[in-house]
PDB file as gemmi writes it, atoms N, CA and C in Angstrom:
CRYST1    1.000    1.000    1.000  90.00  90.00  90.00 P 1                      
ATOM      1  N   UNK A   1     -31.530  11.108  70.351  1.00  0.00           N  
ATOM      2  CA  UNK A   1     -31.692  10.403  71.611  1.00  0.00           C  
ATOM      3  C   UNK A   1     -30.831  11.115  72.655  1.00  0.00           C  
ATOM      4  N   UNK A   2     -31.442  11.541  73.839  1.00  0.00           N  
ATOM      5  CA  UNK A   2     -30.693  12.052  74.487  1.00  0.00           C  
ATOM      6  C   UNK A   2     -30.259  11.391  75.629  1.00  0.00           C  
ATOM      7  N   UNK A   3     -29.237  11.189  76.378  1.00  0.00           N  
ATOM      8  CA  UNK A   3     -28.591  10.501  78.236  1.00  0.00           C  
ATOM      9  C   UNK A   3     -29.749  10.269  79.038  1.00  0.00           C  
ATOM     10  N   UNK A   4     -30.800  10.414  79.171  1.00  0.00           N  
ATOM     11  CA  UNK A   4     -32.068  10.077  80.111  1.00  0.00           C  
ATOM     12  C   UNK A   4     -32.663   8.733  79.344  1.00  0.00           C  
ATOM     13  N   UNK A   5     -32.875   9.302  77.876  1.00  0.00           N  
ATOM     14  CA  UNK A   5     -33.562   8.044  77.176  1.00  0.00           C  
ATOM     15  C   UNK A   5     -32.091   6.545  77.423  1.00  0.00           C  
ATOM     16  N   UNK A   6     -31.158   7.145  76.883  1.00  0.00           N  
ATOM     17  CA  UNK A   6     -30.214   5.968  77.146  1.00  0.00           C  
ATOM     18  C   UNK A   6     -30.398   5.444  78.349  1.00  0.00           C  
ATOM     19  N   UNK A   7     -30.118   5.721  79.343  1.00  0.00           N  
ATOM     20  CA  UNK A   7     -30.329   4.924  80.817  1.00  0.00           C  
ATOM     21  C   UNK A   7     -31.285   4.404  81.007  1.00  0.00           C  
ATOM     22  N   UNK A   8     -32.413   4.992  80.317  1.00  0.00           N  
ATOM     23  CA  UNK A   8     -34.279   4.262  80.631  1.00  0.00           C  
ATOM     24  C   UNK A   8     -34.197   2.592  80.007  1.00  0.00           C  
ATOM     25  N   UNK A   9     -33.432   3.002  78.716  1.00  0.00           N  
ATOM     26  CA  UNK A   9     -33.463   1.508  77.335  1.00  0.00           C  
ATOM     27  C   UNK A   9     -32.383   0.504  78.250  1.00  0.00           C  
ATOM     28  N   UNK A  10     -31.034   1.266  78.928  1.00  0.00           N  
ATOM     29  CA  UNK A  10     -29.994   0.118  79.452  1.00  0.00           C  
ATOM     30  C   UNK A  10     -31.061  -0.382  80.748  1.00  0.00           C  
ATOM     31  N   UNK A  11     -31.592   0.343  81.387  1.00  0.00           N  
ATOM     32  CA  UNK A  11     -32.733  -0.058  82.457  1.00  0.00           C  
ATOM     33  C   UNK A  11     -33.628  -1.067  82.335  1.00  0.00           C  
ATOM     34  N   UNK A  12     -34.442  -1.275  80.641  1.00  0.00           N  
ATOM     35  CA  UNK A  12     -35.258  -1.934  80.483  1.00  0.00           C  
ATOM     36  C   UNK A  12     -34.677  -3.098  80.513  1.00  0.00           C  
ATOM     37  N   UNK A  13     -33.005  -3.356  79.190  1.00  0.00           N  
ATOM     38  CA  UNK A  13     -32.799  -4.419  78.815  1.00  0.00           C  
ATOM     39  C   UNK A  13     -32.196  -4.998  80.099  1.00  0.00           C  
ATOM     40  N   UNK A  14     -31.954  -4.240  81.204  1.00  0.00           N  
ATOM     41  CA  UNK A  14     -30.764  -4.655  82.843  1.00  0.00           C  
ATOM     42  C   UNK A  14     -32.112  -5.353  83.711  1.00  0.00           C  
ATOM     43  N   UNK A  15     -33.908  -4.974  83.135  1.00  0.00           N  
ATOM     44  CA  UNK A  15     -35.070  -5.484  83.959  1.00  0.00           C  
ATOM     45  C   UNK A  15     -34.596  -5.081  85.085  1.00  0.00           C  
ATOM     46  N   UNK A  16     -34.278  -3.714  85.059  1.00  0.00           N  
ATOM     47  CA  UNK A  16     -34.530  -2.799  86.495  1.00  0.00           C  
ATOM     48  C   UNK A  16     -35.071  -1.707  86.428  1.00  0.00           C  
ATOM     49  N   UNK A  17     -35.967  -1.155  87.677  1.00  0.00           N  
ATOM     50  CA  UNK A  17     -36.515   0.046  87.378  1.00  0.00           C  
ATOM     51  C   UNK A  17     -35.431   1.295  88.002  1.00  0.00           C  
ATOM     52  N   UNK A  18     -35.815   2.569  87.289  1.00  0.00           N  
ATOM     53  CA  UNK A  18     -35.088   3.587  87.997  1.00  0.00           C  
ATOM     54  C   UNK A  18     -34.772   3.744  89.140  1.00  0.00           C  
ATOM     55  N   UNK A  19     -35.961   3.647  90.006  1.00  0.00           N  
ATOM     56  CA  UNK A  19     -36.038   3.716  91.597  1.00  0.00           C  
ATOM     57  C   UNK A  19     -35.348   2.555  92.162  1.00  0.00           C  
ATOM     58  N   UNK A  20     -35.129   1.140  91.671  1.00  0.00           N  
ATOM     59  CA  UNK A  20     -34.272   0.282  91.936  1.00  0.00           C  
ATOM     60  C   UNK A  20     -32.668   0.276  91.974  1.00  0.00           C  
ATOM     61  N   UNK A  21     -32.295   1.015  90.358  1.00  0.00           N  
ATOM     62  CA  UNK A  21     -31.245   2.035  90.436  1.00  0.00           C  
ATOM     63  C   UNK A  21     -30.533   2.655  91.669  1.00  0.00           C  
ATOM     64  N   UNK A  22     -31.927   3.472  91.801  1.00  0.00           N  
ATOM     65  CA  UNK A  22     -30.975   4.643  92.720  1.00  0.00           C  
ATOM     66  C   UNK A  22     -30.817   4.276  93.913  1.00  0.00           C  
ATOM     67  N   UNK A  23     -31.466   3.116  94.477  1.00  0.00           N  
ATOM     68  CA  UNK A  23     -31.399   2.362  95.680  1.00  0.00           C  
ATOM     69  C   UNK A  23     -29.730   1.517  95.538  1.00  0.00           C  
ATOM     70  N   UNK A  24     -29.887   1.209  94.513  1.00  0.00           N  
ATOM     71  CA  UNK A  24     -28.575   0.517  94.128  1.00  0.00           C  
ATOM     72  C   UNK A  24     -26.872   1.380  94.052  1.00  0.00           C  
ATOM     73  N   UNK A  25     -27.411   2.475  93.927  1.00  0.00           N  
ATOM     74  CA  UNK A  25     -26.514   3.316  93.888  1.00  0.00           C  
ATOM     75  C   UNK A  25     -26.291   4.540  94.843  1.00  0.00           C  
ATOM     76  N   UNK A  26     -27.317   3.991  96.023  1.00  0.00           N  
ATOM     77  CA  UNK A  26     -26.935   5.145  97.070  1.00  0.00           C  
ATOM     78  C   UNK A  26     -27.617   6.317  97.184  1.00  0.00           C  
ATOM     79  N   UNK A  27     -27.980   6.480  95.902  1.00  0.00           N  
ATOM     80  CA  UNK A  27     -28.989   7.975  95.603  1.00  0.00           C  
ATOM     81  C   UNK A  27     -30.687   8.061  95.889  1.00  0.00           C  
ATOM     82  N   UNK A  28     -31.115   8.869  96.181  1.00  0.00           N  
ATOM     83  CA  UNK A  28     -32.611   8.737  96.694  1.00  0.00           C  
ATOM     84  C   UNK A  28     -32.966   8.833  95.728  1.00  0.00           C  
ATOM     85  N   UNK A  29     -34.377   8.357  95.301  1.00  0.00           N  
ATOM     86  CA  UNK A  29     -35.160   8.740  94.105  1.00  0.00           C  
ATOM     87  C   UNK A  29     -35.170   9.567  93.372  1.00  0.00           C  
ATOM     88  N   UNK A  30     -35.876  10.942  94.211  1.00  0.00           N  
ATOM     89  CA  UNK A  30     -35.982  12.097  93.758  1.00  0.00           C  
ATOM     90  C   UNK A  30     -34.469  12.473  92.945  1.00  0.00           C  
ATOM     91  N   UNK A  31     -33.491  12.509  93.394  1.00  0.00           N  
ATOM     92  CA  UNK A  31     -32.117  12.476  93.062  1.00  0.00           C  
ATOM     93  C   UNK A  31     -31.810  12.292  91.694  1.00  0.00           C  
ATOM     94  N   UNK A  32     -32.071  10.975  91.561  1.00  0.00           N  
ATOM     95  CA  UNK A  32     -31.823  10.191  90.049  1.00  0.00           C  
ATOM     96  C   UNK A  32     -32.840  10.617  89.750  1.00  0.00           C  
ATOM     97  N   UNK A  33     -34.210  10.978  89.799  1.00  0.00           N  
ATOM     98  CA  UNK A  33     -35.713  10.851  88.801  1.00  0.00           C  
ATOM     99  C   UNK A  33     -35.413  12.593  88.394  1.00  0.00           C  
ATOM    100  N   UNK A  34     -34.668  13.362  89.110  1.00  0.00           N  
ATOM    101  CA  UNK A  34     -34.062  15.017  88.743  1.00  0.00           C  
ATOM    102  C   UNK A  34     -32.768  15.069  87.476  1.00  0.00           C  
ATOM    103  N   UNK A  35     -32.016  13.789  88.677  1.00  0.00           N  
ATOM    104  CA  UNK A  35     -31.266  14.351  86.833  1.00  0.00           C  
ATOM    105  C   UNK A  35     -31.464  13.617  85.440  1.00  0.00           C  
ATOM    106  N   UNK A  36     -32.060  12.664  85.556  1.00  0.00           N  
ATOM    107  CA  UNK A  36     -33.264  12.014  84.570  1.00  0.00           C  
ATOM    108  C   UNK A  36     -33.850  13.123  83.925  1.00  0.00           C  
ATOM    109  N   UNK A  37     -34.912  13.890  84.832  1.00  0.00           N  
ATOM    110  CA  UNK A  37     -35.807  14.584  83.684  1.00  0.00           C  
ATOM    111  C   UNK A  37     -35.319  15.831  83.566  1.00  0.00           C  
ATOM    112  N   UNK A  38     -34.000  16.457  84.141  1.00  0.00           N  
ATOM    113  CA  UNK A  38     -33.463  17.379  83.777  1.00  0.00           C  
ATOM    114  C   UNK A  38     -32.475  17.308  82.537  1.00  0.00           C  
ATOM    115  N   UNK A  39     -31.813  15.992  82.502  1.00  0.00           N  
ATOM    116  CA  UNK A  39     -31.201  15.578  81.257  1.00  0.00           C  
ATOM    117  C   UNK A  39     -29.609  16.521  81.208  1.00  0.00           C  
ATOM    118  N   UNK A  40     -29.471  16.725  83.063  1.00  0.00           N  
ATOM    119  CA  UNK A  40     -27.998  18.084  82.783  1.00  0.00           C  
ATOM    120  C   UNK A  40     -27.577  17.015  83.717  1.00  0.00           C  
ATOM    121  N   UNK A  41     -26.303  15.963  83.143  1.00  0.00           N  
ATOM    122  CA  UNK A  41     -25.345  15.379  84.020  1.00  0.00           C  
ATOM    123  C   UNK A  41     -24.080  15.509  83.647  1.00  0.00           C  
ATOM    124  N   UNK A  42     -23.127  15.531  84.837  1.00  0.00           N  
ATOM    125  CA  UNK A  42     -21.865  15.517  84.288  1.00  0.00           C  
ATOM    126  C   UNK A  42     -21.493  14.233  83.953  1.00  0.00           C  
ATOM    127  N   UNK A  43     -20.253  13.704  83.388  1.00  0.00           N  
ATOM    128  CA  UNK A  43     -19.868  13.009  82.700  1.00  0.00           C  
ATOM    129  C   UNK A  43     -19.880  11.490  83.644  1.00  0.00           C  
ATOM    130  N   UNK A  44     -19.510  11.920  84.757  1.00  0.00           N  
ATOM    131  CA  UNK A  44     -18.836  10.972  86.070  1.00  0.00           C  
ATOM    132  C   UNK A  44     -20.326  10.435  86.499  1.00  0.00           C  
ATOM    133  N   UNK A  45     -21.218  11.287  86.855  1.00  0.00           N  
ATOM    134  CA  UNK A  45     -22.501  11.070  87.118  1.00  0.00           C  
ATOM    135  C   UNK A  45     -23.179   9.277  86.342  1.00  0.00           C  
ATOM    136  N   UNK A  46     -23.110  10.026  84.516  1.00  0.00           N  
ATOM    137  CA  UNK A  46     -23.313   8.958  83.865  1.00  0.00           C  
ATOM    138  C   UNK A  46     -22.440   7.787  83.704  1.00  0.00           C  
ATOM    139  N   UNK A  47     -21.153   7.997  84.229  1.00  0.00           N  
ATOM    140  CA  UNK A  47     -20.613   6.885  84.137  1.00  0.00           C  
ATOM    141  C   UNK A  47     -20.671   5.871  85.501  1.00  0.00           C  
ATOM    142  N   UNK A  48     -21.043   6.622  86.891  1.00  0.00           N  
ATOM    143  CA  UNK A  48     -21.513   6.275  87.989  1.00  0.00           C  
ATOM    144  C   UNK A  48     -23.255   4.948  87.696  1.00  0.00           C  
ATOM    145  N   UNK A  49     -23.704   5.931  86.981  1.00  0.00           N  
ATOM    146  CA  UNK A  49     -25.070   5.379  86.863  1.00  0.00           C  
ATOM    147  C   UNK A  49     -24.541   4.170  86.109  1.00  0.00           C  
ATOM    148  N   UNK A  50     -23.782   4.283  84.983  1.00  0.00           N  
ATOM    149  CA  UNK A  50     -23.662   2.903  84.170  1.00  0.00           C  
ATOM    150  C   UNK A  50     -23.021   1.802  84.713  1.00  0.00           C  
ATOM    151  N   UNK A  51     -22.164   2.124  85.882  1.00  0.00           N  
ATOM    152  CA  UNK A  51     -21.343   1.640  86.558  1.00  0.00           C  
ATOM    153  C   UNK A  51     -22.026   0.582  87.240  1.00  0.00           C  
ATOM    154  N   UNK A  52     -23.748   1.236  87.754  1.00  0.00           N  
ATOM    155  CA  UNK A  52     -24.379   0.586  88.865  1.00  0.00           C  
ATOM    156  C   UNK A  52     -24.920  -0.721  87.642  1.00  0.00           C  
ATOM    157  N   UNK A  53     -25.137  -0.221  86.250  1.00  0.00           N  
ATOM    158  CA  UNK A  53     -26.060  -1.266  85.686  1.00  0.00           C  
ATOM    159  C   UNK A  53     -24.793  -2.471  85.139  1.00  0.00           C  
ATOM    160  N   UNK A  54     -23.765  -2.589  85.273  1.00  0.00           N  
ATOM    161  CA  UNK A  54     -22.864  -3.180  84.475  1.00  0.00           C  
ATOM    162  C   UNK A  54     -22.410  -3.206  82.794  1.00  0.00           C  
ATOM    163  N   UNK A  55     -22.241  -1.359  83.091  1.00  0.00           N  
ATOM    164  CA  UNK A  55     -22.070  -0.970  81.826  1.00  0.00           C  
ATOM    165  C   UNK A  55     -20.838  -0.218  82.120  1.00  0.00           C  
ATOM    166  N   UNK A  56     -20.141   0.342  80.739  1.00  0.00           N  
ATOM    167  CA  UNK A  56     -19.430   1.414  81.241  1.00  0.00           C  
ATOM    168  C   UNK A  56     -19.767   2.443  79.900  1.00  0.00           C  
ATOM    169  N   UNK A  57     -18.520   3.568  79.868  1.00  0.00           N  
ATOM    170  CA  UNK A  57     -19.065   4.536  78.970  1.00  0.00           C  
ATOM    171  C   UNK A  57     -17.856   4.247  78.139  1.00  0.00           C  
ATOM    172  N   UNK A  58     -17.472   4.872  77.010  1.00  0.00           N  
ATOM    173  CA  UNK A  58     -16.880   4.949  75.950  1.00  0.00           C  
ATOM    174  C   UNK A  58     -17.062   6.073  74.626  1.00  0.00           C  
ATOM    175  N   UNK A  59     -16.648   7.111  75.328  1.00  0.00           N  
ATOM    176  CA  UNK A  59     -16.880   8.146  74.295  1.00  0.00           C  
ATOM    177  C   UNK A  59     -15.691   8.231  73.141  1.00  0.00           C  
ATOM    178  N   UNK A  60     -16.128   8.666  72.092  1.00  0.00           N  
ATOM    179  CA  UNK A  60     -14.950   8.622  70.770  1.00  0.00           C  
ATOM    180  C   UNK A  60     -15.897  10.178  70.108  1.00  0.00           C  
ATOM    181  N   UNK A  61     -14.971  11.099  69.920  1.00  0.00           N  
ATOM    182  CA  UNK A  61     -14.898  12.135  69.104  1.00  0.00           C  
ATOM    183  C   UNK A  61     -14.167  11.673  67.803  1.00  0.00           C  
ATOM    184  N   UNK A  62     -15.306  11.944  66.722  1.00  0.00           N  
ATOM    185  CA  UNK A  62     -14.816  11.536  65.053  1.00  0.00           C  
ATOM    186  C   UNK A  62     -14.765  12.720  64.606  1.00  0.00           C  
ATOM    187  N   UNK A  63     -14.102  12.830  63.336  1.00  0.00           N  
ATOM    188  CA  UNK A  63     -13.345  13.707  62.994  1.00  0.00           C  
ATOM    189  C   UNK A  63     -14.746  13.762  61.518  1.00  0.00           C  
ATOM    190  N   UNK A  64     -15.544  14.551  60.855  1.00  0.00           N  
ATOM    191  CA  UNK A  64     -16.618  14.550  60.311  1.00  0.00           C  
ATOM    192  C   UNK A  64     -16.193  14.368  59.183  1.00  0.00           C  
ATOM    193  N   UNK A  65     -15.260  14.443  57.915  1.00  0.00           N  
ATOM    194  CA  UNK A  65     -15.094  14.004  57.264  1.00  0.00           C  
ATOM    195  C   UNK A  65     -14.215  12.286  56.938  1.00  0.00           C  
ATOM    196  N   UNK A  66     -12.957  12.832  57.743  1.00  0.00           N  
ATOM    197  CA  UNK A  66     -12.691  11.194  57.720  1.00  0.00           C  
ATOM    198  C   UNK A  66     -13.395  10.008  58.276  1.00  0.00           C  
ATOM    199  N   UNK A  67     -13.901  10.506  59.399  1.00  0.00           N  
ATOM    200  CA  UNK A  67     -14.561   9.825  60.464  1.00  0.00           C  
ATOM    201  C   UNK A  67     -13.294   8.725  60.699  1.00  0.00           C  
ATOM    202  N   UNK A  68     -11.938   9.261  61.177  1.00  0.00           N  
ATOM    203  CA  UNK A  68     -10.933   8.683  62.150  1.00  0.00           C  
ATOM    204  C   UNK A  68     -11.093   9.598  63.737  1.00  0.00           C  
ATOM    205  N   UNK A  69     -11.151   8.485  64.730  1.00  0.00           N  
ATOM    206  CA  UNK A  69     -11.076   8.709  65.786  1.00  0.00           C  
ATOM    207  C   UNK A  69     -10.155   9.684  66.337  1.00  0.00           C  
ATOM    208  N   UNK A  70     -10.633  11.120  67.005  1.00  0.00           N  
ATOM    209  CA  UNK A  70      -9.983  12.037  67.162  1.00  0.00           C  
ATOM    210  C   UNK A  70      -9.442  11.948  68.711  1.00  0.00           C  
ATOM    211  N   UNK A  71     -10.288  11.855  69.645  1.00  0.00           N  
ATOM    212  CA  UNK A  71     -10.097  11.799  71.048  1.00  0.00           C  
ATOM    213  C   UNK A  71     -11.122  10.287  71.442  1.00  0.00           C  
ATOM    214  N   UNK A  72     -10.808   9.377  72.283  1.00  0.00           N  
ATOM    215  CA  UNK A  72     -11.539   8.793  72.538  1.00  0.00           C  
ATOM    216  C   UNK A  72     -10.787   8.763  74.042  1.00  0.00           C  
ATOM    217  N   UNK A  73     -12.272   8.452  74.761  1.00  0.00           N  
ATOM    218  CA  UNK A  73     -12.342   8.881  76.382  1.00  0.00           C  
ATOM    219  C   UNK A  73     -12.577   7.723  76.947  1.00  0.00           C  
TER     220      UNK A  73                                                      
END                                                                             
């Protein structure tokens, strides 16, 4: 699953559309519907976007064998 599909699914379950989004967040369509189907955002970007849906982000780097939390962001 890649950062475009995630925002589409938090979109469905938030019963907002993209273009509602980006109205919500200042950004023109085209804007958000680019880095959507380009799938190249920086980190701040996605946490901007989650920001607008009442989400936030929470990244955790695991360590592959122990699977203890190495860096979490």
């Amino acid at each position: 699953m890649n950062v475009s599909e995630i925002i589409k699914i938090v979109c469905v379950k938030r019963n907002i559309t993209v273009a509602e989004l980006s109205v919500k967040m200042g950004f023109s369509k085209q804007n958000l519907f680019n880095k959507l189907y380009r799938n190249d955002m920086k980190v701040s970007d996605l946490e901007r976007i989650l920001a607008a849906l009442d989400c936030e982000l929470n990244i955790s780097v695991l360590d592959k064998n122990s699977k203890e939390v190495v860096v979490k962001v």
